[in-house]
Structures are given as C-alpha cells and as structure tokens.
C-alpha atoms as one frame of an Amber mdcrd trajectory, in Angstrom:
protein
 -48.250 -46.562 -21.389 -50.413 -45.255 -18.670 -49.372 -45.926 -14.997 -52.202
 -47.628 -12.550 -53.533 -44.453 -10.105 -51.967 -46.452  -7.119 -48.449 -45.865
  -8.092 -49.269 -41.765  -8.901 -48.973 -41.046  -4.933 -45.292 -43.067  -4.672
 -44.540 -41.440  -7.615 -45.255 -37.839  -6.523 -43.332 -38.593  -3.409 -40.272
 -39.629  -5.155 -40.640 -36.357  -7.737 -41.264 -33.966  -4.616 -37.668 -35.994
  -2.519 -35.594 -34.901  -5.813 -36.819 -31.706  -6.085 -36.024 -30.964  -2.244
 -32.547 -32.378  -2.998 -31.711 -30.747  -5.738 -33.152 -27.404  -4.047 -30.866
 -28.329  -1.233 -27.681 -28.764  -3.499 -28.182 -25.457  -5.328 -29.246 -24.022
  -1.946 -25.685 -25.165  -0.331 -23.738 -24.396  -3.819 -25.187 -20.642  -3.192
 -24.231 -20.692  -0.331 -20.539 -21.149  -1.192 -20.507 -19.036  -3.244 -21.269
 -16.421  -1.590 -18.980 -17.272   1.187 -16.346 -14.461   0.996 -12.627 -15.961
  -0.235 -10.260 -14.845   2.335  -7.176 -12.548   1.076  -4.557 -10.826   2.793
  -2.100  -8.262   2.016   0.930  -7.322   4.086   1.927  -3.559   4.530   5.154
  -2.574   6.264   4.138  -0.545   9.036   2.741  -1.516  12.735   0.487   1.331
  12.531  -2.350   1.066   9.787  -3.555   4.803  10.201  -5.392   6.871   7.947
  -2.710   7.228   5.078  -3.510   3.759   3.580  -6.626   4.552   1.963  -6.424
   2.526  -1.110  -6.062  -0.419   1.340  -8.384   0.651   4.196 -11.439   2.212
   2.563 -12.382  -0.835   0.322 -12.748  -2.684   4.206 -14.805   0.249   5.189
 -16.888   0.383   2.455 -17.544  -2.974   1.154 -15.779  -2.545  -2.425 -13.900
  -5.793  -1.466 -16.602  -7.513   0.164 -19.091  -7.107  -2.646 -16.753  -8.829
  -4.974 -16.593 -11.642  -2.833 -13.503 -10.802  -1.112 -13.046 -10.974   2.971
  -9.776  -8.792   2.820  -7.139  -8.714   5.538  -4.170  -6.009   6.355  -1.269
  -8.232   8.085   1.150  -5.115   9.385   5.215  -6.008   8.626   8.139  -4.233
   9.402   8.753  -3.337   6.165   8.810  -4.514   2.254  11.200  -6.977   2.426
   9.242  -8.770   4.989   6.455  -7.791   3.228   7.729  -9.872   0.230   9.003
 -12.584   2.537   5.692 -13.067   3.517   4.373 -13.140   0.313   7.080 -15.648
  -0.865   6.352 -17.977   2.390   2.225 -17.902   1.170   1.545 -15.965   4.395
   0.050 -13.456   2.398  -1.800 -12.679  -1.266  -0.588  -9.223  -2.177   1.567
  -6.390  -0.441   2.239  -2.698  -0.702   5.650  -2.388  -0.879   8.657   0.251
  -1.884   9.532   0.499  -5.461  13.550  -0.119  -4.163  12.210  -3.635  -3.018
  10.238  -4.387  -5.767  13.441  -3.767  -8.296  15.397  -5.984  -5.598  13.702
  -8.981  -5.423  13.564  -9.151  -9.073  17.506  -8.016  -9.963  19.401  -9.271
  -6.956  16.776 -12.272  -5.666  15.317 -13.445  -8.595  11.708 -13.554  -7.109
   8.962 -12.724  -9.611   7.453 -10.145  -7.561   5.252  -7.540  -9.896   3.858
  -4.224  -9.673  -0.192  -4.155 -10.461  -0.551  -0.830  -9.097   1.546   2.547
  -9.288   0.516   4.661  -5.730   3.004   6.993  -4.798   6.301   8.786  -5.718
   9.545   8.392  -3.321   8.458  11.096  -0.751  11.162  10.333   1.841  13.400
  12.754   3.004  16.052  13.145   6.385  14.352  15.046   8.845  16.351  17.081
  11.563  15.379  19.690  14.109  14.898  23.066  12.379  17.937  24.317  14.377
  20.092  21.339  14.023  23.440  22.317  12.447  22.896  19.446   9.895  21.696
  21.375   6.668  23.212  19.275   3.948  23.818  15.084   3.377  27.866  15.487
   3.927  26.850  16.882   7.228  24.940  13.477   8.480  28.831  12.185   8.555
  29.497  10.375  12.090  25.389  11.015  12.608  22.916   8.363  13.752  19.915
   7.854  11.331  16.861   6.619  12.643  14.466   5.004  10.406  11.331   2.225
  10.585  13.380  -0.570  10.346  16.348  -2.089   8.699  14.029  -3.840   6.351
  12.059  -0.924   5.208  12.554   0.291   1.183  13.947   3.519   2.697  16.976
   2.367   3.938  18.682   0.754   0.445  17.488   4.539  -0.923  19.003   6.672
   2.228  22.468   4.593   1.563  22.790   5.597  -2.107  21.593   9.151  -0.810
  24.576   9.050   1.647  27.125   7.735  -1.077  26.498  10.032  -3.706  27.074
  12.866  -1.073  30.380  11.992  -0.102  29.211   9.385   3.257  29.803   6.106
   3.335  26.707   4.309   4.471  28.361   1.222   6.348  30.976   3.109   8.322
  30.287   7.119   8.586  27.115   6.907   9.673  24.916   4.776  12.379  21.661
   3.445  10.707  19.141   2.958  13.643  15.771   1.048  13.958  13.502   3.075
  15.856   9.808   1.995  14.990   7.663   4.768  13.682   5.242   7.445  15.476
   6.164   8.191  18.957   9.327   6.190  19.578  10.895   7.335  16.826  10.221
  11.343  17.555  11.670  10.294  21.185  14.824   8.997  19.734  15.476  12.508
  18.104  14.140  14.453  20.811  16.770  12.688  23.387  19.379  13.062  20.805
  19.667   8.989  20.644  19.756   9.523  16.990  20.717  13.205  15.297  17.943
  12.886  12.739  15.009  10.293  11.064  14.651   8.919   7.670  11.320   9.023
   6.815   8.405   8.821   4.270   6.472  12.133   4.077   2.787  11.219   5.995
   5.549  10.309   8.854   7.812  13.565   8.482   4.484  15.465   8.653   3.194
  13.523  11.559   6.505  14.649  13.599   5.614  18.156  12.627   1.988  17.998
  13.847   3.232  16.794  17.558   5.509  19.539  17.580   8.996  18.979  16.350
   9.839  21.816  13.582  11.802  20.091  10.888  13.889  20.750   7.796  14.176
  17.780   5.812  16.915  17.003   3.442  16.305  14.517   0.080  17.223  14.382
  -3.359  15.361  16.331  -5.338  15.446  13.440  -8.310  13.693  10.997  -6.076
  10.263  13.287  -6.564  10.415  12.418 -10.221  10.697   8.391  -9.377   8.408
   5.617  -8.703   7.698   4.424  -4.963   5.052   2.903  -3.054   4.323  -0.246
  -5.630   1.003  -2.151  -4.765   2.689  -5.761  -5.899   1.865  -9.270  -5.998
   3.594 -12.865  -6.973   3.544 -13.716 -10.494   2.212 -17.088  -9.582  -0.547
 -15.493  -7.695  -2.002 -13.517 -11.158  -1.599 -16.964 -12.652  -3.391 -18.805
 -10.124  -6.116 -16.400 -10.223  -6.052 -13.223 -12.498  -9.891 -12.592 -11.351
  -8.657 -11.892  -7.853  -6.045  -9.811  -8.594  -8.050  -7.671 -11.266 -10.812
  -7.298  -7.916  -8.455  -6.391  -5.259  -7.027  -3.439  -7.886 -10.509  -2.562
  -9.113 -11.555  -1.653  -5.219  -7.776  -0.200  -4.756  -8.866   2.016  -7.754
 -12.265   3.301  -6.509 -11.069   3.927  -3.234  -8.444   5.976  -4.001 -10.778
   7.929  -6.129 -13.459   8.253  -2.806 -10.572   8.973  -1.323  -9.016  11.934
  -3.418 -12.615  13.481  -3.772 -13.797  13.965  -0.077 -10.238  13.629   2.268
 -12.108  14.637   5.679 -14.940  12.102   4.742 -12.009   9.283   4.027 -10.329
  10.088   7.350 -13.997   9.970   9.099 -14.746   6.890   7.863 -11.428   5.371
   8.217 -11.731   6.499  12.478 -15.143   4.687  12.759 -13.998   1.708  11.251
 -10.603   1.379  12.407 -10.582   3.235  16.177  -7.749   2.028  17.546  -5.558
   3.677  14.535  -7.332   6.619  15.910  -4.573   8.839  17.663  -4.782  10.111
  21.102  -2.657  12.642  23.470  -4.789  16.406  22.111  -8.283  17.734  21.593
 -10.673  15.939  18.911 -10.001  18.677  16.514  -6.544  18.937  16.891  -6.528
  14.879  16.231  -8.875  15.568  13.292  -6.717  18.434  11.739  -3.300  16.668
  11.696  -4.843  13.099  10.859  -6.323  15.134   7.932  -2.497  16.877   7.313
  -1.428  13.176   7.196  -3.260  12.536   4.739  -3.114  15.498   2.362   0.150
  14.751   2.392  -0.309  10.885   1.272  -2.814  12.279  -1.598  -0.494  14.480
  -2.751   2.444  11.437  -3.801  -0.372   9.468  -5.130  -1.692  12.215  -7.204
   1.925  13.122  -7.986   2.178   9.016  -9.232  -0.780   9.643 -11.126   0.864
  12.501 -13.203   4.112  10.667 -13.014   2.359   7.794 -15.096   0.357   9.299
 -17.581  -2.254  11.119 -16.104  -5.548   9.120 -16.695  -5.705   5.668 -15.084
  -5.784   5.189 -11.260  -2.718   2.929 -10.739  -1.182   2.651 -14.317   2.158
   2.154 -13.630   4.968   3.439 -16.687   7.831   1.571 -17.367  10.146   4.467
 -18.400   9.251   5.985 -14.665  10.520   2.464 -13.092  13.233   2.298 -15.615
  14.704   5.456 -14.549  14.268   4.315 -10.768  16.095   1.036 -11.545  18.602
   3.032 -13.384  19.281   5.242  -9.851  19.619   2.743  -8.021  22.366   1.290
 -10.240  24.524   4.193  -9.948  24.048   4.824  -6.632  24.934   1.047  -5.585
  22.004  -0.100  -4.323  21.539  -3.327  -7.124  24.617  -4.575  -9.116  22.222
  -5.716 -12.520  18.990  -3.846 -14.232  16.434  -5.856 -15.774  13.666  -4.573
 -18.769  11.248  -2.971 -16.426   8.617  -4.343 -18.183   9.430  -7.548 -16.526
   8.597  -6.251 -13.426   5.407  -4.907 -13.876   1.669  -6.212 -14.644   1.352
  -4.699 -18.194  -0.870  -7.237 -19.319  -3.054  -5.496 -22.260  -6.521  -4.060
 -21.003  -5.745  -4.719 -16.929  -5.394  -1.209 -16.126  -8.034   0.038 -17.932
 -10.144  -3.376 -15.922  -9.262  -1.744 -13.095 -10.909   1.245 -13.495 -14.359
  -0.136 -14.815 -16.405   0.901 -12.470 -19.093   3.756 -12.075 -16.874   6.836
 -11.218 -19.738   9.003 -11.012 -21.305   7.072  -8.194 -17.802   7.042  -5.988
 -17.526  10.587  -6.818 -21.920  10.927  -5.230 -21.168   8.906  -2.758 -17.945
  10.590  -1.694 -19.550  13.813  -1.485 -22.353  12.566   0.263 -20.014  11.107
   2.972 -21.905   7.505   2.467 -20.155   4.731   4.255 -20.000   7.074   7.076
C-alpha cells in the first residue's frame, strides 16, 4: 500500500527525530563508557617516592588509563591499615607485607589474597657503623625505631628478636618514628639505638650520610614479602578489573627493570613533590636512582624466588615456607594451605603478562612517557 506524497514529509521528520535519538543514546552510552572507573589502592607509606614503580608508572604512563581505569594511590601507615582499608571499602587493592597477608587470613579470618608476588623480605636492623650493636642479642634493653606499629616489619623484627634470645614485649622498646628524615633524626639523637627497616629505606639513610651495618636473618632473603593483594570479594565482583590493574602492574615493572634512570625520570615529572630536596640535582638523581636499584633488585630476586618467567607469579611453596617461619618464630598460632591465600586461578598469571613486551622494552629504551 502506497502512502499519499503529503504524509512522505511528516514521515521523514519522524525517521530523521529517531535517528537523532538513537544517535544521541549511543552517543551518551559511549560516552560512559569511556568514562574511566575509579580504583584505588592503599600502600603503607606517607611517602610515595620512586621505589613503587609497579604502582606509579602505570599513572605516568597511561597503562591504567587506557584500560579504562582512573587509578588512585591512598598512602597508609602500614599493611594492616592497608587491609583495614580495604576491609572498610575505602579502597580496591593494596600492596602489602607478606607477614600481613598470612595474618589476616590465619589469625583474622579475612579473605585477603595475593595476585601479585613483588619483592622478597629485604628488611634488616640498621645501626651506626660504629655502634657497639653487631649482633640481635645485643639490641637487648635497645630502642627500635621502625615506620609504624602497624607496618609488616614489626610482627617479623619480633620473631627476629625471639629467636635470638630478646624478648620482644619487654627487652626491647619498639618505636614509631615515620620514615625518611624523622626517622634518621631519631638515630642520629640517640632517641632510638637503631631502625628497622625495608632496604630502599636502609639505603636512603646511607645516601644522606649515616654509614650503617645492618643486621637480618639471612633466611628472610629466601622468603616472600611485598604481596600486591586484594579482597576475595573484589576478584568476584569483578575479575576484569583485577586481571587490568595486574596486567599494567606487570608491564610497568618490566619498563621499569629495563631503563631504571628513565623510570625514576618519569616518575619526578609526574610526581614532583615525591621529588627529594636538601643536595645538588645530581646528587638527588644518583641516590633516588640507588633507591631504586635497590627496590629492583628484591623484585627481581621475587622473580627468581617464584619461578623465573612470569612478572608477579607468586609460588605457594615460597609462601608456605614464610607461613611456616612465622609459626615458629610466634608471630601466628595456626598455618593455613597457602594456596588459599593466593590468586592461583588457572591462566591469570600468564593474563597478566599478555601484553606486547617488545614494545615496553622500545619504549623503555626510548625513554617515551618522558
């Protein structure tokens, strides 16, 4: 049936109004979609400086961003407020110590889990080079400065102290005395006779001029530490966003581990007020840079430690053993199959590391992003 030529014009007009709506719908539903989704991650530390670069490059360079990701660092004063926040939904993901991950899963019963392996326990005691202390008995009747009572160092410092002889809770003084500066003021005025550290730190105190000899247990190289780690609910929620934030984790680490100076370049123009201050612009550049190395080096050391070919697989036996040393030396009363504490699920870590390496590795040594 043919329509009369008076109606084609009313016609048109209606055709043309529901085209330009349905334009505008898929217009606005494009729109939200690309609208970044905001996530956050909590790190326990005040400072974010350049030894974060797993967490700071992907901001830098976009990794996030271009997976539709508006990412967020929300500084803590350590993992267990780290975790708190995570358990309170203040925050999506956070780098914590392997000592709290194993916690809140044996003594708390919070379904925290590992997605990432990035870094092997690097702590150690640091005291002046000519303090008398040279072994762990001799911290007896000591004060210990460290980051803060809710750091993952200070559950592994106790069971260092017990299994050499000092009681944690009444031998010694356990002190919170921030990080950076403050803390290298406390041992300089003898308010505390040496600092429990992780190594970036212990190296920092070096660069502004405070010869150390640091004491550790030579086990705790050999043992799992800095844990990237989200809620179980959270991979449930959305396994898609976790697999992204890991993925960019992955490749920056890479970037990261191929062209240092270019990392710590990048991470000055995009984060300045990390930058630090107080000497020349090379001597800031070479001991940012020493920082660092020395952060590569217990990631690259995790690496190795967990089989050698995946950025951020994480092995069981590794945090087996680590929940097994913390058993003996006090720290949890129960173990728990390490398994259960980790992301394992088949294919994620290799997911994680599908991504063009040869182009992070070109664009590292190119210095792009810069």
């Amino acid at each position: 049936m043919s329509l009369p030529f008076r109606s084609l014009p009313r016609l048109l007009t209606r055709l043309l109004a529901g085209l330009a709506l349905s334009a505008g719908l898929v217009s606005g539903a494009a729109a939200q979609a690309r609208t970044p989704k905001p996530v956050s991650i909590a790190l326990g530390t005040q400072v974010v400086n350049v030894t974060y670069p797993w967490l700071t490059l992907p901001i830098a360079l976009g990794y996030w961003k271009d997976d539709g990701y508006d990412v967020r660092i929300v500084t803590t004063g350590g993992s267990l407020q780290a975790i708190q926040q995570m358990m309170a939904g203040g925050v999506d993901f956070a780098q914590v110590n392997s000592t709290g991950l194993i916690q809140a899963n044996t003594e708390n019963n919070v379904a925290v889990r590992g997605i990432m392996g990035t870094g092997v326990i690097d702590w150690g005691v640091g005291v002046p080079a000519g303090s008398p202390i040279k072994t762990a008995a001799d911290l007896k009747g000591k004060k210990i400065g460290i980051f803060s009572l809710g750091t993952g160092g200070v559950p592994l410092l106790k069971g260092y102290l017990r299994s050499n002889g000092v009681n944690p809770d009444t031998d010694v003084q356990i002190i919170a005395t921030g990080a950076g500066a403050p803390a290298l003021e406390a041992l300089k005025t003898d308010r505390v006779q040496a600092l429990m550290f992780w190594g970036s730190a212990l190296t920092g105190f070096q660069n502004a001029g405070m010869p150390m000899r640091i004491l550790f247990d030579p086990a705790w190289r050999a043992l799992p530490d800095f844990t990237f780690a989200t809620l179980q609910k959270t991979i449930d929620a959305d396994p898609a966003m976790v697999e992204a934030i890991a993925r960019g984790a992955a490749k920056a680490t890479l970037f990261a581990q191929t062209n240092p100076e270019c990392a710590r370049q990048i991470h000055w123009k995009h984060f300045p007020g990390s930058k630090p201050t107080g000497a020349d612009e090379a001597t800031l550049a070479k001991n940012d840079l020493a920082l660092l190395q020395t952060q590569l080096e217990t990631m690259a050391a995790a690496h190795t430690m967990n089989g050698g070919k995946l950025i951020g697989a994480m092995s069981p036996a590794a945090y087996g053993r680590m929940q097994d040393f913390m058993l003996k030396d006090g720290t949890i009363k129960r173990t728990l199959p390490p398994e259960s504490m980790l992301y394992l699920k088949p294919g994620f870590v290799e997911a994680i590391n599908n991504f063009d390496r040869n182009a992070v590795i070109a664009a590292a040594k190119a210095c792009k992003g810069l």
